[in-house]
C-alpha positions as MATLAB code, in Angstrom:
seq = 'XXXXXXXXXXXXXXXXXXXXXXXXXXXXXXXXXXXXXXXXXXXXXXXXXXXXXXXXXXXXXXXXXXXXXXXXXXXXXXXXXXXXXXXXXXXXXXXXXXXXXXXXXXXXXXXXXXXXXXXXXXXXXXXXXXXXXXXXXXXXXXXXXXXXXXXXXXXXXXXXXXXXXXXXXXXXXXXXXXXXXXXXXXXXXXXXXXXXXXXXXXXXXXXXXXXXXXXXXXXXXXXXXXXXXXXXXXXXXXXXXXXXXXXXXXXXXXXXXXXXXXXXXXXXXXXXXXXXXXXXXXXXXXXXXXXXXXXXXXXXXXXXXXXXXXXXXXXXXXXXXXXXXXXXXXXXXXXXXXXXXXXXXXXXXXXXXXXXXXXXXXXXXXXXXXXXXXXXXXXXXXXXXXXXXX';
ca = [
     -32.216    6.271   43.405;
     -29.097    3.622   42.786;
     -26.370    3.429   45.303;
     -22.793    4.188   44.139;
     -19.911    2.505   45.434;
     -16.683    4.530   45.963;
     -13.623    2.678   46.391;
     -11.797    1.632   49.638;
      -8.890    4.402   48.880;
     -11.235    6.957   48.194;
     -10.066   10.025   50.484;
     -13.062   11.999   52.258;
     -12.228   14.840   54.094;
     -12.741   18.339   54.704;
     -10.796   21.270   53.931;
      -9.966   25.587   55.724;
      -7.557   27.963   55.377;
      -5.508   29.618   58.032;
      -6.535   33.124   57.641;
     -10.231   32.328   57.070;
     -10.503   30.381   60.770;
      -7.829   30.822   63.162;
      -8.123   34.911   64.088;
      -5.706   37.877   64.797;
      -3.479   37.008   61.727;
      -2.152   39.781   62.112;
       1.217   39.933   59.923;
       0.021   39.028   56.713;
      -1.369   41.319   54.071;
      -4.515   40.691   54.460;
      -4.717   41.684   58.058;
      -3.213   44.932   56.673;
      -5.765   45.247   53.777;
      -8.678   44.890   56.452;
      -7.506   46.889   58.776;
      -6.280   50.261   56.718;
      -7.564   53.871   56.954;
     -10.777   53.760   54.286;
     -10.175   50.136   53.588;
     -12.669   48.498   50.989;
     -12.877   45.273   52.680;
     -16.785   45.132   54.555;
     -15.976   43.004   57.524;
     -12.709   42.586   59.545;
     -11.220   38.744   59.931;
     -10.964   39.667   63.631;
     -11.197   36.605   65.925;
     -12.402   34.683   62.894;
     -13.237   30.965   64.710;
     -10.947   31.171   66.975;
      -9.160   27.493   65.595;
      -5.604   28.874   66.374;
      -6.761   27.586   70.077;
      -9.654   25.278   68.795;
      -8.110   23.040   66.307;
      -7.704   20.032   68.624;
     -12.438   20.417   68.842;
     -12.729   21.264   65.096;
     -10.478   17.975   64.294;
     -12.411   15.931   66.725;
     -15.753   16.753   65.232;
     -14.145   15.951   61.997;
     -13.408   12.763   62.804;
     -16.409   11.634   64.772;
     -18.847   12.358   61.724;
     -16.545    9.588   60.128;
     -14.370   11.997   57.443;
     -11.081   10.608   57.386;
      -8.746   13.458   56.165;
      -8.287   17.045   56.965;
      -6.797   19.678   54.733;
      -5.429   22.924   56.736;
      -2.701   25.294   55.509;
       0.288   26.582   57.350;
       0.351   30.422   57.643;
       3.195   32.040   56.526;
       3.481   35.349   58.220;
       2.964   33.624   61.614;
       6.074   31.121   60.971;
       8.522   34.069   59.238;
       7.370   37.144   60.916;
      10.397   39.181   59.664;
      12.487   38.103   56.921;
      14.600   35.325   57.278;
      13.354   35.303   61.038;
      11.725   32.019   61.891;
       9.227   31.223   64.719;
       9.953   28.356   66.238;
       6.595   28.779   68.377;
       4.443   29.277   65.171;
       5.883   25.985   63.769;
       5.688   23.687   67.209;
       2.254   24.956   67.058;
       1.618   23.674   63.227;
       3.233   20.850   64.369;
       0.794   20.137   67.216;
      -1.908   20.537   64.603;
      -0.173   17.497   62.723;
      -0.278   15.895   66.015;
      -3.407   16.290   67.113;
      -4.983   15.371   63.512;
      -2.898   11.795   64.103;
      -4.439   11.669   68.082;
      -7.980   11.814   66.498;
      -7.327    9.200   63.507;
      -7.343   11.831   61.338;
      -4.668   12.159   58.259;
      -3.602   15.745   57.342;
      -3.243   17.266   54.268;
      -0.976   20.372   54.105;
      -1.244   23.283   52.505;
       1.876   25.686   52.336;
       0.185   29.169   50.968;
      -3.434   29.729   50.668;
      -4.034   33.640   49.440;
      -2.154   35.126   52.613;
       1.509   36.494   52.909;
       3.475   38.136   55.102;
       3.451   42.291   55.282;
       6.734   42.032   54.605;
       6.784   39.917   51.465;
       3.787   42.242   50.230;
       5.445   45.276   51.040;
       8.666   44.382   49.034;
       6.292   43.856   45.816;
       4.727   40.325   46.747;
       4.899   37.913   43.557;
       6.384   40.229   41.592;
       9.698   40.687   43.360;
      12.267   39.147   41.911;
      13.460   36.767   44.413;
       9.931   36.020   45.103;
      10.247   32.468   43.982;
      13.224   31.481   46.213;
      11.490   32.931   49.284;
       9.082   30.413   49.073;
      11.158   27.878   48.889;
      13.131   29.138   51.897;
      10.050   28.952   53.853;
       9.033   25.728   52.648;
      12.529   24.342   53.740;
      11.857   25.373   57.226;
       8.522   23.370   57.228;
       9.075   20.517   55.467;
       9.998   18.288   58.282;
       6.549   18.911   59.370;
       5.008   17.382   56.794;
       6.205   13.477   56.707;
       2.377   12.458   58.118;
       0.956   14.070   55.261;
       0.150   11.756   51.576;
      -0.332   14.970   50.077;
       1.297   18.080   50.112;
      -0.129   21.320   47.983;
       2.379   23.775   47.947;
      -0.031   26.950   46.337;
      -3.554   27.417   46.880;
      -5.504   28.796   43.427;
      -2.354   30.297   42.014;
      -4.542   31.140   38.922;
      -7.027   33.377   41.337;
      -4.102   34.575   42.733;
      -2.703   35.765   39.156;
      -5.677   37.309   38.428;
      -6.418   39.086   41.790;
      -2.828   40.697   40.577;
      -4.125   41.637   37.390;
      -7.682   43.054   38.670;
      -8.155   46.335   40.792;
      -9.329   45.181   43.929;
      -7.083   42.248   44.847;
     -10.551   40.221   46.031;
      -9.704   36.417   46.414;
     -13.686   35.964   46.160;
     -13.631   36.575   42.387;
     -17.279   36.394   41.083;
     -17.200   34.332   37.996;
     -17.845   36.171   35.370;
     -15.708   38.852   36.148;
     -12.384   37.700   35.910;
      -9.773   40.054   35.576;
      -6.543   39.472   33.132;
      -4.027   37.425   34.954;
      -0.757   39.358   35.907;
       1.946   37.818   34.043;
       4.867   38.359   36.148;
       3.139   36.769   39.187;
       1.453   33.809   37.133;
       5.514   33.106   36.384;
       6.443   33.438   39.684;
       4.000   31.215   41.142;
       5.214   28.447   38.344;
       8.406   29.213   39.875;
       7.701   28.904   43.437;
       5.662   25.880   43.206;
       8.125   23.827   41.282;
      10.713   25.163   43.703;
       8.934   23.773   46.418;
       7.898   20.734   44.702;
      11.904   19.536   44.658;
      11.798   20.784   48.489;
       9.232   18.329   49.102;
      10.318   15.465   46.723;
      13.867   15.963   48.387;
      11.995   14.719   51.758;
       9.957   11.878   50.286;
       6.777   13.538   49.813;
       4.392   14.009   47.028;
       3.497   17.021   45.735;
       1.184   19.308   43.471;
      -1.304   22.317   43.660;
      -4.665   22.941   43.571;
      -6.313   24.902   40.449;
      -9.680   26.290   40.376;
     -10.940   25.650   36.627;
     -14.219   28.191   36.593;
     -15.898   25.873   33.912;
     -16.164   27.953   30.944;
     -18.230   27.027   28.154;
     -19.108   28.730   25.001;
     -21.892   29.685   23.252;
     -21.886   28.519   19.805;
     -19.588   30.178   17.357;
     -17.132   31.199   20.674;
     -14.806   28.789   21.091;
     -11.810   30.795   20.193;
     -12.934   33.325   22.591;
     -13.175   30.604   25.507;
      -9.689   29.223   24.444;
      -7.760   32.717   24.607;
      -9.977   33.523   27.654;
      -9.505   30.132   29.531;
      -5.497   29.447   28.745;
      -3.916   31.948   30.749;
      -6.399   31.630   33.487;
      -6.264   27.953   33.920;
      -4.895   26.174   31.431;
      -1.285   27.608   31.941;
      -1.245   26.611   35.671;
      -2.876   23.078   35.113;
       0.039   22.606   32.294;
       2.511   23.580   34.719;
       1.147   20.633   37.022;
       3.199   18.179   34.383;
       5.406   16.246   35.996;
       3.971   16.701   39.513;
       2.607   13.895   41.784;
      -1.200   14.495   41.520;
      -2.965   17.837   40.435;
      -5.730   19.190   42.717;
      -8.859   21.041   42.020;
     -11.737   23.002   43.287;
     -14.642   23.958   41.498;
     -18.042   25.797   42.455;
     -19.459   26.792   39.569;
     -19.580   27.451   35.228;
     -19.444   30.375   33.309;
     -21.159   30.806   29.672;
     -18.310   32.347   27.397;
     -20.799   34.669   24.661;
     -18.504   36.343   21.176;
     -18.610   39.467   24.128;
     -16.632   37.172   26.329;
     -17.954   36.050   30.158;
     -21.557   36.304   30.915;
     -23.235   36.188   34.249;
     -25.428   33.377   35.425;
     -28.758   33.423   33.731;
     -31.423   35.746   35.361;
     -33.733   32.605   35.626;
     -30.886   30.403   37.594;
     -30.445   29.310   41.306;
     -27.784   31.360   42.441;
     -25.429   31.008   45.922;
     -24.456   33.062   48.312;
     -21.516   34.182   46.309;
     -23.954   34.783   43.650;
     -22.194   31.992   41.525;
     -24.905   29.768   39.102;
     -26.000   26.559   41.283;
     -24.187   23.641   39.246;
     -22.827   20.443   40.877;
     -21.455   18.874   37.935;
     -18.628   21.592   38.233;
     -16.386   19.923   39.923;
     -16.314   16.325   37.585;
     -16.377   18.167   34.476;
     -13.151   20.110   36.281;
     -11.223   16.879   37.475;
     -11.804   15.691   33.835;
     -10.643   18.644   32.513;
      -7.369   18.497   34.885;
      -6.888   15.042   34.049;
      -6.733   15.142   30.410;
      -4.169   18.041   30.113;
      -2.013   16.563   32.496;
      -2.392   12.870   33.209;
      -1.873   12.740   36.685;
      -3.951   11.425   39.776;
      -6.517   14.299   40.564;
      -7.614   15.480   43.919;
     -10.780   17.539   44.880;
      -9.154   19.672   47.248;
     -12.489   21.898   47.666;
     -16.051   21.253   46.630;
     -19.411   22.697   48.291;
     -21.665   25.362   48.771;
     -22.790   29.059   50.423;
     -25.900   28.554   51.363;
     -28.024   28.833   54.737;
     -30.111   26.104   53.758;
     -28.405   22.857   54.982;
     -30.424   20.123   53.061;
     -29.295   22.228   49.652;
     -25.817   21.934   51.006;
     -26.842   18.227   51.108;
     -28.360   17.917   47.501;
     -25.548   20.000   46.038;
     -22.965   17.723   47.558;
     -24.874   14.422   46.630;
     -25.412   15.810   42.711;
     -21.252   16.813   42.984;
     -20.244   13.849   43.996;
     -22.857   11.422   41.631;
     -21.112   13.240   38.678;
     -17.384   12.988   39.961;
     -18.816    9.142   40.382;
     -19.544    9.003   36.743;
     -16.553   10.438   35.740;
     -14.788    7.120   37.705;
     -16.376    5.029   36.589;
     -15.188    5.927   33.198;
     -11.597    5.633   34.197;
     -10.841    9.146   35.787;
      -8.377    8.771   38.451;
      -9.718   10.317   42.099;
      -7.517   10.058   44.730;
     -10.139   11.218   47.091;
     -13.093   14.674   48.326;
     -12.292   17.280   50.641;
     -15.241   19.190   51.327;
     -15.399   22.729   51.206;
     -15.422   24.043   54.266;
     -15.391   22.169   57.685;
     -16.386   25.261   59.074;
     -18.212   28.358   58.235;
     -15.454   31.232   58.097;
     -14.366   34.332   56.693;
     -14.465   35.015   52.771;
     -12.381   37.212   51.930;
     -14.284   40.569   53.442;
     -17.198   38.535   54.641;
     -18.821   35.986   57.140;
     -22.287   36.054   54.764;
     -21.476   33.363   52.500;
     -21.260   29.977   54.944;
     -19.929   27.014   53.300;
     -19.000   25.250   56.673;
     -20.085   21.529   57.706;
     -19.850   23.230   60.685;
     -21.383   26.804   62.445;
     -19.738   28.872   64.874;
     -20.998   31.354   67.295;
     -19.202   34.570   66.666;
     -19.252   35.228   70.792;
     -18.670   31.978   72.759;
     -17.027   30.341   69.441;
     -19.307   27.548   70.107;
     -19.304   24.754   67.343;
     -22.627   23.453   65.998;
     -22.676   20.163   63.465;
     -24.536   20.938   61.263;
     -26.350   17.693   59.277;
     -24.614   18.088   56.434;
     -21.744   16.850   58.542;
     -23.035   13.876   59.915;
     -24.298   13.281   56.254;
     -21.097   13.303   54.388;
     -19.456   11.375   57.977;
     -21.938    8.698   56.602;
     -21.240    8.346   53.043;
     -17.551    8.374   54.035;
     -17.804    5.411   56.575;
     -19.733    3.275   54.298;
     -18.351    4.593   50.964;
     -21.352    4.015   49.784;
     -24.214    7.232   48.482;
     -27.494    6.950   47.060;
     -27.159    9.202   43.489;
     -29.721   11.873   42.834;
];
């Protein structure tokens, strides 16, 4: 093995979402969705990991391993319960998340939507409504003065995923790759919308801003490449395009998908799979920063990277193999502002606690945190900024 240097600017971090850890979200639509007569959804979000009231322990143990940046997201139903009605508990308590993030050392990196929305906003057609666009910017006015600790700012979450969880039947935002439904047009335009509404929201206060894109990795089989390229565009080439002009572009990436003349295949029968069931490949998530860089020439963040797996020292090689390759890709000239590992904790996927992708385990009872050593691992590389490559 060689060692690999990363630079002294290099961000490492770790990354949730608000609906996935806190518990009892209960005015957003997914709440709704888990909890309806007959729903489809397997497992309830209930209590989740309790960090509504635990954040100030889960940002501790983030900063003791030695990470140096956490990525949370603010949840909108909590802060605008009712339209145009704004909690002013809900955002003192996102504020003392901020706070306690800068008590520990810690830098935060916010997140203004990630999957959830109010009942409300659902209930009055979601993304499609027509005012949809200016909503979100009304909410992200009432945050924004929130945010001046934060470098980054992402205003949307995986608006592609969210597109196509518009377009598909069942709404899942754990799409299997693979399967991939058409992207609803409407919302894919709204979400441009909103997020370059915000983006001037944000600008306006000094920040900078972009959001985060999960590229899935296609590649084609010989002879396909027009069927990739009318696959791939409006599923993330559009929203990567629309990143033009922003501060920095952020991605997350898990996995590839072989594009056949039929279209998407599923992993090969012989392959390592996940817990998702998504094809073990690490490389994902350079090839994916590459790929963001070159359509848009901006800065790229890893704003989620990892694994579902209950095998911790596989959560360990797939991280070291990720990383080596996003390496590689630097040292060729690709601009990296920095890796937020997905997720600080295990938590709930959309409909499940099976797949775990945390640094960290949580007993569903007590709520009792438990490192795991991938934590302490990655804490490591981060202090020294220095990994041995597979």
């Amino acid at each position: 093995m060689s060692t690999l240097t990363f630079p002294h600017s290099f961000l490492w971090g770790a990354a949730t979402a608000a609906h996935q850890i806190e518990g009892n979200n209960v005015g957003s639509d997914w709440w709704a969705r888990e909890t309806a007569p007959e729903s489809a959804v397997a497992e309830r979000s209930g209590d989740a990991a309790d960090s509504y009231h635990r954040y100030r322990e889960d940002i501790s143990l983030l900063a003791r391993s030695g990470l140096t940046h956490y990525r949370f997201s603010l949840e909108w139903s909590r802060i605008e319960p009712a339209p145009g009605m704004f909690s002013r508990a809900a955002i003192a308590h996102y504020g003392r998340v901020v706070e306690a993030c800068l008590d520990a050392g810690v830098v935060p990196i916010v997140t203004l939507h990630h999957f959830t929305v109010p009942q409300w906003f659902a209930a009055q057609g979601g993304w499609r409504h027509a005012q949809a666009p200016e909503l979100f910017e009304r909410f992200a006015a009432r945050v924004v003065h929130l945010l001046a600790p934060c470098p980054y700012v992402i205003t949307i979450n995986e608006p592609n995923i969210l597109a196509m969880m518009a377009g598909g039947e069942k709404g899942d935002a754990e799409l299997q790759a693979g399967a991939l439904p058409s992207p609803d047009e409407v919302v894919s335009n709204a979400l441009i919308g909103a997020h370059k509404r915000a983006v001037r929201v944000l600008r306006s206060a000094g920040l900078r801003a972009g959001w985060s894109v999960a590229p899935q990795q296609f590649f084609a089989d010989p002879g396909a490449e027009e069927v990739l390229a009318d696959y791939a565009y409006p599923r993330e080439g559009l929203f990567l395009e629309s990143s033009r002009g922003d501060d920095f572009v952020a991605v997350q990436a898990y996995t590839r998908t072989r594009i056949s003349l039929e279209g998407p295949q599923p992993a090969p029968s012989d392959a390592e799979v996940t817990l998702t069931g998504w094809e073990y490949y690490p490389p994902a998530i350079a090839e994916a920063a590459r790929q963001a860089y070159d359509l848009t020439g901006l800065p790229v963040l890893v704003s989620e990277n990892g694994i579902a797996t209950a095998d911790d020292e596989r959560r360990i090689d797939y991280t070291r193999a990720a990383l080596s390759a996003l390496h590689a890709e630097m040292a060729r000239g690709l601009p990296v502002i920095g890796y937020l590992h997905w997720s600080l904790l295990d938590n709930y996927e959309w409909g499940s606690y099976g797949p775990t992708f945390g640094l960290i385990a949580f007993d569903a009872e007590t709520f009792k945190r438990t490192p795991k050593a991938s934590l302490w691992w990655l804490g490591r590389v981060a202090r020294g900024g220095v990994m041995e490559s597979v």
